[in-house]
Every structure is written in C-alpha cells, then in structure tokens.
C-alpha positions in Angstrom: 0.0 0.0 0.0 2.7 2.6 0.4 3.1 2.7 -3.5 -0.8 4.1 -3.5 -0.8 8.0 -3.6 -3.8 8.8 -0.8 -5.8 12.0 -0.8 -6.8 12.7 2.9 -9.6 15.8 3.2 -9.7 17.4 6.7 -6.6 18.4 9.1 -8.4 18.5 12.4 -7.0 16.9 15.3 -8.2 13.3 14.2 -7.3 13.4 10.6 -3.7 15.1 11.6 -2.8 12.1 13.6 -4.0 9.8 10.9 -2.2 11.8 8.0 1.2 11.7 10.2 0.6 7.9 10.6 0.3 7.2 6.9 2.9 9.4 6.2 5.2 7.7 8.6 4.3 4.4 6.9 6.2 5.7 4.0 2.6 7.0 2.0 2.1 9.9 -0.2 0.1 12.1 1.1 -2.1 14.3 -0.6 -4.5 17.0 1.7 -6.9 19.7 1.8 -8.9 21.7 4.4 -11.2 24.3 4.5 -8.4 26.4 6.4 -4.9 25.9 4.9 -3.3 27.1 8.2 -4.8 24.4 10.1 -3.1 22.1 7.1 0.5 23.2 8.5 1.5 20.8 10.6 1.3 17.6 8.1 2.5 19.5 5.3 5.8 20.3 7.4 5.7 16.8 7.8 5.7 15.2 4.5 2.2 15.9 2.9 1.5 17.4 0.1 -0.9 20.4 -0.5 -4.1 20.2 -3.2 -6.4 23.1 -3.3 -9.6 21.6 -3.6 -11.5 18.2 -3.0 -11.6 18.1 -6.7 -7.7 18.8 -7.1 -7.2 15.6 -4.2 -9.3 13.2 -5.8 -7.9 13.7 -9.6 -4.3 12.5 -8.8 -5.6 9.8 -6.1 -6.5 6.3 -6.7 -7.8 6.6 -2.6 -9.7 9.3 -1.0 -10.0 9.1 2.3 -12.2 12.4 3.8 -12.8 13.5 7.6 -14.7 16.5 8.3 -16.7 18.0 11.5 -20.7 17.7 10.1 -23.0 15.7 7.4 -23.4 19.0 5.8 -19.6 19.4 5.5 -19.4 15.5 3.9 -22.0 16.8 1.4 -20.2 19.7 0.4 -16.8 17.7 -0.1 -18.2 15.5 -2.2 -21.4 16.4 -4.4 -20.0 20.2 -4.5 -19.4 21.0 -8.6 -15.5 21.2 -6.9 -15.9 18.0 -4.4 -14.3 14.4 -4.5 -17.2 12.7 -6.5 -16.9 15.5 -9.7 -13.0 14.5 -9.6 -12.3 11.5 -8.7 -10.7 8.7 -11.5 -12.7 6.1 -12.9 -12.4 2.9 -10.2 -11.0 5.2 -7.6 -11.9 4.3 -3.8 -13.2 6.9 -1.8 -13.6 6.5 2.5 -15.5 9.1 4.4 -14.2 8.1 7.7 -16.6 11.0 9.1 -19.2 10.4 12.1 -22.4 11.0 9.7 -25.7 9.9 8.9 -26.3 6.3 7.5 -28.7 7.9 4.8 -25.4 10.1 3.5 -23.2 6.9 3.7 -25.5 5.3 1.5 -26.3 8.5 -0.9 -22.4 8.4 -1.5 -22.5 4.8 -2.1 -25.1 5.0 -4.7 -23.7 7.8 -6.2 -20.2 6.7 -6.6 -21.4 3.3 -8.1 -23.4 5.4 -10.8 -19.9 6.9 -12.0 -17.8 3.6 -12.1 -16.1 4.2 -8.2 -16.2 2.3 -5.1 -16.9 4.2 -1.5 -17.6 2.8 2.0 -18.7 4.5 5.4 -15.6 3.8 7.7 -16.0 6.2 10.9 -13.5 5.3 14.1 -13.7 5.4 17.4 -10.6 6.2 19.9 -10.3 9.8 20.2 -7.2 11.7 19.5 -5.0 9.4 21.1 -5.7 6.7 19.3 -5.4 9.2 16.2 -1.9 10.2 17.1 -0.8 6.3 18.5 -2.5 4.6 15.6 -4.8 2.5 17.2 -8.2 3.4 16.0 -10.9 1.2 16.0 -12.6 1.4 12.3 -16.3 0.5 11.5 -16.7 -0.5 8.2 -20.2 -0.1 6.2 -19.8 -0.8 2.1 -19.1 -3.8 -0.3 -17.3 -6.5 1.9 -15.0 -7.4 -0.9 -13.2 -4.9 -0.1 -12.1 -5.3 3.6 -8.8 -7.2 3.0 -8.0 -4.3 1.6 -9.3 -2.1 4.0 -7.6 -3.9 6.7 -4.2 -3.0 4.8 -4.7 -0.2 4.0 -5.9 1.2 8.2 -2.6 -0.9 9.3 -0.6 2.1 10.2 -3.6 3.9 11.5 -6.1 1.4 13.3 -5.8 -1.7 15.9 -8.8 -3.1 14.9 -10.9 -3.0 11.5 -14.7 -4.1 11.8 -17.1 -4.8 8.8 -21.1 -4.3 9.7 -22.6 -4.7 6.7 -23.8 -2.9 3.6 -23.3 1.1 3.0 -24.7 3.2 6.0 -23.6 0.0 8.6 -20.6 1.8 9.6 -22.4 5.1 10.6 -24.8 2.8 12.6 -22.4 1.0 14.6 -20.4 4.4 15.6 -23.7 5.3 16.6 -24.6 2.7 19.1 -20.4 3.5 19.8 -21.7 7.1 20.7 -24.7 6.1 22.6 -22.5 4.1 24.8 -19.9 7.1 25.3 -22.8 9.4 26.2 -23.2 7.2 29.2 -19.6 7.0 30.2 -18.8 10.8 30.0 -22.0 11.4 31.8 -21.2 8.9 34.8 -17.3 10.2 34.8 -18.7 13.9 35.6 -21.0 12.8 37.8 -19.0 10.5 40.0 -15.5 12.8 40.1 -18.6 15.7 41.3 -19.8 13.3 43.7 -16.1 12.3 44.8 -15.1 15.7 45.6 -18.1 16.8 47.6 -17.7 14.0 49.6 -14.1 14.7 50.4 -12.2 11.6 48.7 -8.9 12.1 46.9 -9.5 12.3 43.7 -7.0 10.9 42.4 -7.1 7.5 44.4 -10.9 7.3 43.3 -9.9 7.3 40.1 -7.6 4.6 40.4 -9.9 2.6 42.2 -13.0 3.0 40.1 -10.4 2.2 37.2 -9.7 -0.9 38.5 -12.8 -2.6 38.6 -16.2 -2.7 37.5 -16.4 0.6 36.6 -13.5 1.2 34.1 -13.7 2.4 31.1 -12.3 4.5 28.0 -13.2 8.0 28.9 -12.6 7.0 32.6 -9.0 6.6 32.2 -8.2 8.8 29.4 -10.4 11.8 30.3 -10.6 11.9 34.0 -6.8 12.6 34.7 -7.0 15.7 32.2 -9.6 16.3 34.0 -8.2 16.6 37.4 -5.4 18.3 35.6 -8.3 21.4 34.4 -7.2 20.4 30.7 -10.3 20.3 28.8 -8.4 21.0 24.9 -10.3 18.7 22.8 -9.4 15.0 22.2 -12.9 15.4 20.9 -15.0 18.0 20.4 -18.1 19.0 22.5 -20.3 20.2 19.5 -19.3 17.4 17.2 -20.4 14.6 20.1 -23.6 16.6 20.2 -24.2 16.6 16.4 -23.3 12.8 17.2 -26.1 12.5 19.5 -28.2 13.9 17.7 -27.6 11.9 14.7 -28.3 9.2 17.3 -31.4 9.8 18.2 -33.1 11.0 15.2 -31.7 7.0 13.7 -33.4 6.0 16.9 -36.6 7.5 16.1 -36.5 6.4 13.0 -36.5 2.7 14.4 -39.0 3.7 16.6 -37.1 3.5 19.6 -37.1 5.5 23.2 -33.3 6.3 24.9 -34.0 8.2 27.7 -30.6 8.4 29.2 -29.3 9.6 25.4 -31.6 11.8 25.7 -30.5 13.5 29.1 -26.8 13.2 27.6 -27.8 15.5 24.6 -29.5 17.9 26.7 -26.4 18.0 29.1 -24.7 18.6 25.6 -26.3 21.1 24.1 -26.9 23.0 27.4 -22.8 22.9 27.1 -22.7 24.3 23.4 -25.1 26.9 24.1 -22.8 28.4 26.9 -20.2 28.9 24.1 -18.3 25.7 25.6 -18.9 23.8 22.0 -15.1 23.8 21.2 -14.1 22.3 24.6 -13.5 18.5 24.1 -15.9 16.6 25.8 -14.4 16.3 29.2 -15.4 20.0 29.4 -18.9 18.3 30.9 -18.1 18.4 34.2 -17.8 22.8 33.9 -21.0 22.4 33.7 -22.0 21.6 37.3 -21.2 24.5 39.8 -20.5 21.5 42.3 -17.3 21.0 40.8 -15.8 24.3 41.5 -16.6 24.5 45.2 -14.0 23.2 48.0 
C-alpha cells in the first residue's frame, strides 16, 4: 500500500494524527482543508498540499475524507469542486466522518453510478488513538473490499470491523456514541460526587479504574480532567451533532433512549454556553459543584 498516492480531506485533530501515521508508513500524502493554516502541521511533515477536493481526488487512486458535520461530507463530495466530480474512474473513496447512514448510503449509490467504489468507515478512539495509531474502524460498504481495508488502516487502526452494507458503519459508531454518552455522563457525575464527599481524587480514580467501573473515557479523560485540561481529544459540538444523529436513527427505528436523551441535553446546554469547542471532558464545567472546595 505505500506505492498508493492517498488524498486525505480534513486536518483537524483526528485526521492530523491519521495523516502523520500514513505518512510515517512511507505513504504519499495528498491534503486539503477548508483552512490551509490548520493544514501546516502535516504539510511540514511530508504531505503534500491540493487546493480543492476536486484537485485531491484527480491524482488519487484513494480518498479518504474526515470532516466536522454531514453538511460538511456533502459539500466535499457532491459540490461542482468536491471528491465525486473528480475522482478517476475505479478510484476508492472512504469518508471516515461520524455522519448519517442515509449520506453513507447516498455516496455509495452515487459513486457506483460513476464507475467508483466508497464505504462508510467512521473510528472510534479519540485523538490518542489518532496520534498512536490504534483506531478502531467501523466499516459499512461492499465486503470485498475489507482485505483491503484492513491493509490499508494498518498504520492507523488496531482493529478494522465490517457491519454490513453502505450506512452500517455510521450505525455501529452510533450505538459506539450512545455508549460514550453514558460514560462521559457517569465520569462527571462521579468525580462531582467524589469531591463533595471529600475523597482524593485521584485514588478514586484509580480505584473505580480498576474494577467494575472502568472504562475508556474514565481513564483517558478523568486525569486531564483533574489536571483542568479540557483541549479537545474530541469536540463537544461534534459529540452533540453525534447524539443527535443518534437519536433522530433511533426514532426512525421507533425507539425510546432516555438516558441519550438526558446526555444531549447535558450537551447542548454545554454548546449553548459557548463551551462547543471544549473536548468533551469540558462536561463536568458544567456543574457548579465541581468548583466549590
């Protein structure tokens, strides 16, 4: 895979750890982002610079694309300068975006119609797992191509997961979400809980850690935490747009989540304060609780 020139739309603080992962594998690199600035950092590291979507996805035989919302995904690639207007003929394209399913599959279709092959291949694992390379990938698309999926995330991912046709992917980083909702809520809550009560915070993060109640966010987001850093591993307004992208699927299939629900609120009471580009540990600033001895 390192002979393959990739194009790679979107330099935020997920797709910069991914580009300087592929570009450490030896790939070619080709980028573009809305803001060229923000494109800096892995173009002083090896990539190299396109000035549209259009412009990456004429010299690349794989676009991969992520961006912060649907509306962004639609504009990169059915804009008369987006991915789908240039890409080559057989060319694979990989939003890698959290979006809708409905999107995932309008690209599918879409790309088909013009002779090109695209799945839905959204991660989980935050910004560390960006910058370490071990992303967990969730595939939707044609299942043919997952051997070479699986190659081609080697540098980037630690595990690469197919779920089924176009749209799959989005759905399974939904239920991802839904379960994350519930984590970040309980960290907050419990740390709040911790700290009125008087406990070291520190040993009750070590302890919960340690048994039943471990999880991701507990031990990558409570030390910053503790530690007031709240720069975003993840951003605030994009887990919201997640949530709600959750729950209107949910809706869809008829379904009640209360406690996702509650999360979104939480959520958008956050993004409304101006706290949107806060990653999502920035919860807890939320509850007055937290600031009092």
């Amino acid at each position: 895979m390192s002979s393959v020139k990739l194009g790679f739309i979107g330099t935020g603080v997920m797709g910069t750890g991914i580009i300087k992962n592929f570009l450490k594998n030896g790939q070619e690199v080709v980028v573009f982002n809305r803001t060229q600035a923000h494109a800096q950092p892995v173009i002083e590291a090896g990539a190299t610079w396109a000035e549209s979507p259009h412009a990456v996805a004429a010299q690349c035989d794989i676009v991969l694309s992520m961006v912060g919302f649907p509306q962004d995904v639609e504009t990169i690639y059915f804009g008369s300068d987006g991915i789908l207007a240039g890409a080559r003929k057989g060319a694979l394209l990989i939003d890698m975006t959290t979006s809708t399913p409905t999107l995932a599959k309008k690209i599918a279709a879409k790309a088909a119609e013009k002779g090109l092959q695209a799945v839905d291949a959204p991660v989980s694992g935050g910004d560390i797992g960006a910058k370490n390379g071990t992303l967990t990938i969730m595939v939707g698309g044609d299942k043919t191509l997952l051997s070479r999926l699986q190659q081609l995330f080697t540098p980037i991912a630690a595990s690469v997961n197919y779920f089924g046709p176009a749209g799959s992917g989005q759905h399974a980083k939904m239920a991802n979400q839904i379960m994350i909702a519930g984590t970040m809520t309980g960290l907050t809550e419990m740390l709040v809980y911790a700290k009125a009560a008087g406990l070291d915070l520190d040993e009750t993060l070590k302890v919960v850690g340690g048994g039943a109640g471990a999880n991701w966010s507990l031990s990558n987001y409570g030390p910053r935490i503790l530690q007031g850093d709240y720069t975003p591993g993840f951003f605030a307004k994009h887990f919201l747009k997640d949530l709600r992208i959750a729950l209107d699927e949910a809706d869809n299939m008829h379904l009640q989540l209360p406690a996702t629900q509650l999360a979104k609120q939480l959520y958008e009471q956050m993004v409304n304060t101006g706290k949107g580009n806060l990653g999502t540990q920035g919860l807890i600033t939320m509850n007055d609780r937290w600031y009092q001895a």
